[in-house]
Every structure is written in structure tokens, then in C-alpha cells.
N, C-alpha and C positions, 0 to 999 in steps of 0.2 A: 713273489710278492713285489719284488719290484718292478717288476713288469707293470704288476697292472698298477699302480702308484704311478707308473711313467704315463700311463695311459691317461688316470687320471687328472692328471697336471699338465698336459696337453689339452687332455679336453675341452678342460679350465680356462686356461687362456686364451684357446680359441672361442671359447664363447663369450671373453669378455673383447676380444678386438670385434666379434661380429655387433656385440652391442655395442659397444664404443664407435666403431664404424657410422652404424643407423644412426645413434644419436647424431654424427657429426653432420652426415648427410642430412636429416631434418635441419639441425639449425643453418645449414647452407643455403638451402631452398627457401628458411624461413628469412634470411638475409637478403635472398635475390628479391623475393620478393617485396620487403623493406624498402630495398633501394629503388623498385621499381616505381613505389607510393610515393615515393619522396620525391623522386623526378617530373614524375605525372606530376604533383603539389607544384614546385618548382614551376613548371612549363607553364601551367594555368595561372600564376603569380603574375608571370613574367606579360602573358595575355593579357592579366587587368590591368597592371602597371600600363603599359601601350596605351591601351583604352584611354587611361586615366590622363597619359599626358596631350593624348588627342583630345579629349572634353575639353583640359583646360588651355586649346591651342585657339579653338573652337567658342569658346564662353561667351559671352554675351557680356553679362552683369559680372561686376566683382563678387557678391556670393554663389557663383559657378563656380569662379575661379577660387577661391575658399574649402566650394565644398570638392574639388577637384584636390588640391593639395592637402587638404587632411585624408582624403583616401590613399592617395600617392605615398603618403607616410607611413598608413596604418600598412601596407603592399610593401613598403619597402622594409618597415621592422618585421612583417611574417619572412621576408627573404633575407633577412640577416645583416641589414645595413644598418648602421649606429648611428644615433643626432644629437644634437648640441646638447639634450637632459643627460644622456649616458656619461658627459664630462663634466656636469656640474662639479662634483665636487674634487675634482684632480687625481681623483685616484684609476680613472682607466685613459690608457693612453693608445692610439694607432702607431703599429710598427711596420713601414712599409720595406720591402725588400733591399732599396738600396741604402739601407743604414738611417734612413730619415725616422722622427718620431712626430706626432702629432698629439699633444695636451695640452691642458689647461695650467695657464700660471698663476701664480697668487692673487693676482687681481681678475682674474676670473676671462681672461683672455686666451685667444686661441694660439700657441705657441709653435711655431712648425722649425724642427731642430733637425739639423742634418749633423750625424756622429761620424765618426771615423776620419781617412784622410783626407 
């Protein structure tokens, strides 16, 4: 009786690492290729962006250059850069690597603080 009890409880957990296993492997593959959309995304941003500082290098009339920087804008918040609305009201602030901060101070101005020694 024990025996096959041993049998069965092997079984067991081998067929739950087999499943456990495939699921892991699906979501890995489902990751790779995440990352892989978000790069392609990425790349082609980076393309319009280009574009866009060429148009308005290039313009002619001031509403070129207009409609050249409000694209440049909408290109840079899909690529994750922050502008002066995201600091209106003081509560988000840039942390740059070497201890410096960058927000907004009570009178609504742009404040650049360097912490530490």
C-alpha cells in the first residue's frame, strides 16, 4: 500500500512541475515578445521624433514650426518624457542620479536642488 501511495505522490508532483513548467515557459515567450512590441514602438517614436525636429529645422512659416512642436510633444510624452503641466501643481518632482531634484516651488517656479554633500 505504500508503495503505490509513493507512486502516486510522485506522479503527482510531477505532473504538477510539468504544468507549472509550460505555464512558465508560455508567459516567457509571451514576455519576449512584449518586449519585442515595445521596442519596435520605441524605434519608430524615436523615427518620428527625428522627422519632427527636421520639419521644424526646415519650416518656413511660424505655423510649421507650431505644428512641428506640438507633434514633437505629443512623440515625446508616447516616449515617456515629462513637461511643464506634469509639475503644475508640485507634487511630482525629477530625481536625477547625482542627488539633484527638480520641482516646482510655491510660486509655481522651477526649482533645481542639489541634496547631499
Amino acid at each position: 500500500m505504500k508503495e503505490e501511495k509513493f507512486k502516486k505522490i510522485v506522479i503527482g508532483v510531477t505532473a504538477a512541475a510539468v504544468i507549472l513548467l509550460a505555464i512558465l515557459l508560455v508567459f516567457m515567450i509571451y514576455q519576449l515578445i512584449a518586449i519585442s512590441v515595445r521596442n519596435n514602438r520605441i524605434a519608430e517614436l524615436e523615427e518620428q521624433y527625428a522627422y519632427w525636429e527636421q520639419y521644424i529645422a526646415e519650416a518656413e512659416t511660424d505655423v510649421q514650426k507650431y505644428e512641428g512642436y506640438a507633434w514633437l510633444e505629443i512623440i515625446a510624452r508616447k516616449l515617456g518624457m515629462w513637461g511643464y503641466d506634469d509639475f503644475i501643481n508640485g507634487d511630482a518632482a525629477v530625481f536625477f542620479g547625482d542627488g539633484a531634484v527638480l520641482k516646482v516651488s510655491d510660486s509655481g517656479e522651477f526649482v533645481y536642488e542639489i541634496c547631499g554633500d
